[in-house]
C-alpha positions in Angstrom: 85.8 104.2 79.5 87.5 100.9 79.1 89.6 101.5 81.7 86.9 102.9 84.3 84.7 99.0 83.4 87.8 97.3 84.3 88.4 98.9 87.2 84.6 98.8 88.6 84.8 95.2 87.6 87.8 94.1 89.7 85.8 96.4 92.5 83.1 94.4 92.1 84.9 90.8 91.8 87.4 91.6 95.0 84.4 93.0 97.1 82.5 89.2 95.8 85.4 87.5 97.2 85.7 89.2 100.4 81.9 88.9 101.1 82.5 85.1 100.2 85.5 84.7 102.3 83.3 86.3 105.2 80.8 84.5 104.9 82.7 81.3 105.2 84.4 82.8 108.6 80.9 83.6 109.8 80.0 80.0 109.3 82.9 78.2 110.6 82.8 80.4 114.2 78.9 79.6 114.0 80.0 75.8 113.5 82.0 75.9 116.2 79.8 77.7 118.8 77.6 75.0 117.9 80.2 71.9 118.5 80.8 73.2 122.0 77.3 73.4 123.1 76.5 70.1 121.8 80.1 68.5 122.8 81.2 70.9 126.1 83.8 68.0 127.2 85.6 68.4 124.1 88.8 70.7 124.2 89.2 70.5 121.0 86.6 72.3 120.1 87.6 75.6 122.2 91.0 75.3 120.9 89.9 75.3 117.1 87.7 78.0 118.1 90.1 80.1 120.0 92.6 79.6 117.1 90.0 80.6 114.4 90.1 83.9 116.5 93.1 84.2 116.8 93.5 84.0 112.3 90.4 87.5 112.5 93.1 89.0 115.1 90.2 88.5 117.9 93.1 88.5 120.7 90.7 89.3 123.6 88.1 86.5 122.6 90.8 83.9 121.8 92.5 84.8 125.0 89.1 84.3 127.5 88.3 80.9 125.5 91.7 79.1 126.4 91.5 80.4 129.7 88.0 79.2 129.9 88.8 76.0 128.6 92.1 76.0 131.0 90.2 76.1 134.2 87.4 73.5 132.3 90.3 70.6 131.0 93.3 72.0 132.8 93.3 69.4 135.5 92.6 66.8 133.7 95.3 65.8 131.7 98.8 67.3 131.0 99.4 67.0 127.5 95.7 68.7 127.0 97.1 71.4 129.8 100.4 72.3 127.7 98.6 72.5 124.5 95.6 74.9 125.6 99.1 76.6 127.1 100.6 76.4 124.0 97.5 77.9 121.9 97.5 81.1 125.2 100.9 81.6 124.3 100.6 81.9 120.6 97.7 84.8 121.4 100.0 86.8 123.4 102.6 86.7 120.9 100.5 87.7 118.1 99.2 90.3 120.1 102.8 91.9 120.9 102.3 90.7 124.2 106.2 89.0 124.6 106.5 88.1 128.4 102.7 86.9 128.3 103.9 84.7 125.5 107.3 83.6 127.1 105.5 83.1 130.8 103.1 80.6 129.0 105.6 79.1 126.9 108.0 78.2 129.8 105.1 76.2 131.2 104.9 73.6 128.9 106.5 70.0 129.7 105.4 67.6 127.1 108.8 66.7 124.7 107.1 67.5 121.7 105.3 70.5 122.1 108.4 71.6 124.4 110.4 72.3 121.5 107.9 74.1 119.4 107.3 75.8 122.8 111.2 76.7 122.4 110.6 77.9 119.2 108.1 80.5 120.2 110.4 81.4 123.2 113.1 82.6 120.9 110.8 84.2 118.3 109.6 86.5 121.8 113.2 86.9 122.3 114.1 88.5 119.0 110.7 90.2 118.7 112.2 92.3 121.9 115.2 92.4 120.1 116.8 90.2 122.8 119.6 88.4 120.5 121.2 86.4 122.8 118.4 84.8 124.9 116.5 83.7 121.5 120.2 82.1 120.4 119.9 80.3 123.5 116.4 79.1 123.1 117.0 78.5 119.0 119.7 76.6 119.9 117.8 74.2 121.6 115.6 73.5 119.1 118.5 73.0 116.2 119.8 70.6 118.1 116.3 68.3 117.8 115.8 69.6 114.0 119.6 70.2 112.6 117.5 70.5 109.1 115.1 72.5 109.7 115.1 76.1 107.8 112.8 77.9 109.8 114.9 76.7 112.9 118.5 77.4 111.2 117.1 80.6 110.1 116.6 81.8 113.4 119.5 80.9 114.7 121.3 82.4 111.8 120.0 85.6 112.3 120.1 85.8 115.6 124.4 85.0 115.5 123.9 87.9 112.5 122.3 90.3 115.0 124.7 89.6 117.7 127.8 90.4 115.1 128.7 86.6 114.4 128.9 87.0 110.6 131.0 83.6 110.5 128.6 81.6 112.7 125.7 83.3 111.1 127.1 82.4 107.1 127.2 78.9 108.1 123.7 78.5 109.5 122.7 80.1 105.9 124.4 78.2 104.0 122.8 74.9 105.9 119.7 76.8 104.2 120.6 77.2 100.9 122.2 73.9 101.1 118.3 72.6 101.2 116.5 75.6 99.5 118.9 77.1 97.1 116.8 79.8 96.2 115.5 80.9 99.2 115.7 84.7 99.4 115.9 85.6 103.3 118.8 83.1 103.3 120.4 84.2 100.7 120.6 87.7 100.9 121.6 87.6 104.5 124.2 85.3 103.4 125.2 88.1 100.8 125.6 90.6 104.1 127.7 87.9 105.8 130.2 87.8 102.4 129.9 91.7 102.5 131.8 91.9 105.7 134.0 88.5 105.2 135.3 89.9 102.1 133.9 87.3 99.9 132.4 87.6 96.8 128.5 88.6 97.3 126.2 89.6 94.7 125.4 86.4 93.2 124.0 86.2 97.1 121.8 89.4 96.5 120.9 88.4 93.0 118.9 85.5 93.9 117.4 86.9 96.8 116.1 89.9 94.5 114.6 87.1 91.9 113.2 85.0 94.7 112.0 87.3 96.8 111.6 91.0 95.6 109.8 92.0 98.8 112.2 90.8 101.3 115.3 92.3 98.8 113.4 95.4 99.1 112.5 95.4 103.0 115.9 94.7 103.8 118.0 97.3 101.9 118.2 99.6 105.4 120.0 96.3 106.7 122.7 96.7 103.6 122.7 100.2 104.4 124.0 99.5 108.1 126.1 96.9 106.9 128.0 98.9 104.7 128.6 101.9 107.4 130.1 99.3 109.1 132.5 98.3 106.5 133.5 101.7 106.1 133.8 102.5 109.6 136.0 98.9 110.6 137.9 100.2 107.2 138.6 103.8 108.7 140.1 102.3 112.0 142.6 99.9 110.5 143.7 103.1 108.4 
């Protein structure tokens, strides 16, 4: 009976939540609506929006603002061009929509932005499972942020997907070098000491403390990584 209470209780309290959390979407959208009516020279406004939308997975709504507000601001001034591109871009690729997201991308000119812009481009890349064009592009942008994890990340797993375990272990350990505990790093670094014949499970060991969920995803990726052990260990036989 106990039991059932507690259970009807965290019902009840995770349902409260939700309705509260909601709510407080409801209101900010309504905010919003209500900025641009009062404020319609403001692209701000329809790029907070539009990104709002984009956070409830509203692709289609997010995706006619920014053009909206494209053909509105567009003309006006570059930097407010290339981000309203920028927001487009980051709706396509959370949509799936990869050569929406890498046409838009390619579009923007200002410096900064271009190199988040980069980013994106090589996150589409490796979304289509495209190694070597997101190398290219994540590259680019280690080169203006050497220190970066996300950045050295991506570039690590791209030289990791394209069979450059050396390349790849020395990307990770530029990670772990600044994050010493961080999981994705380290258990891909573990992979990379796998096939280098290096000593490994103190690799795997943290990654499975840090991050149980990412240890867990990943074990196909050990799995493959093993075969090909085996199977570079059968040849030379």
């Amino acid at each position: 009976m106990t039991n059932k209470n507690q259970i009807k209780n965290n019902h009840e309290k995770y349902m409260q939540q939700r309705d509260q959390e909601e709510q407080k979407v409801t209101e900010a959208v309504h905010k919003l609506v209500l900025q641009i009516d009062k404020d319609p020279d403001n692209y701000l406004h329809y790029y907070e929006l539009a990104t709002l939308l984009l956070d409830l997975k509203n692709y289609e709504q997010a995706e006619e603002l920014l053009l909206k507000a494209l053909g509105l601001f567009g003309n006006q001034d570059k930097l407010v061009h290339d981000k309203l591109v920028y927001g487009l871009g980051n709706v396509y690729y959370a949509a799936d929509e990869y050569d929406k997201a890498i046409a838009q991308f390619q579009l923007i000119n200002d410096e900064n932005l271009k190199t988040d812009a980069f980013m994106m481009i090589a996150q589409s890349y490796m979304a289509k499972g495209d190694s070597n064009r997101a190398l290219v592009f994540a590259l680019y942008v280690q080169g203006k942020r050497p220190k970066d994890i996300e950045t050295n990340l991506l570039v690590a797993d791209n030289l990791l997907a394209s069979g450059n375990f050396s390349q790849a272990g020395n990307f990770y350990d530029q990670v772990i070098s600044v994050d010493k505990t961080n999981g994705m790093a380290n258990f891909n670094r573990g992979l990379v000491a796998m096939v280098n014949g290096e000593p490994y499970n103190h690799y795997f060991e943290i990654a499975k403390q840090s991050d149980p969920q990412y240890f867990k995803n990943s074990q196909q990726k050990l799995a493959d990584i093993e075969t090909f052990i085996k199977t570079n260990e059968h040849k030379d036989n």
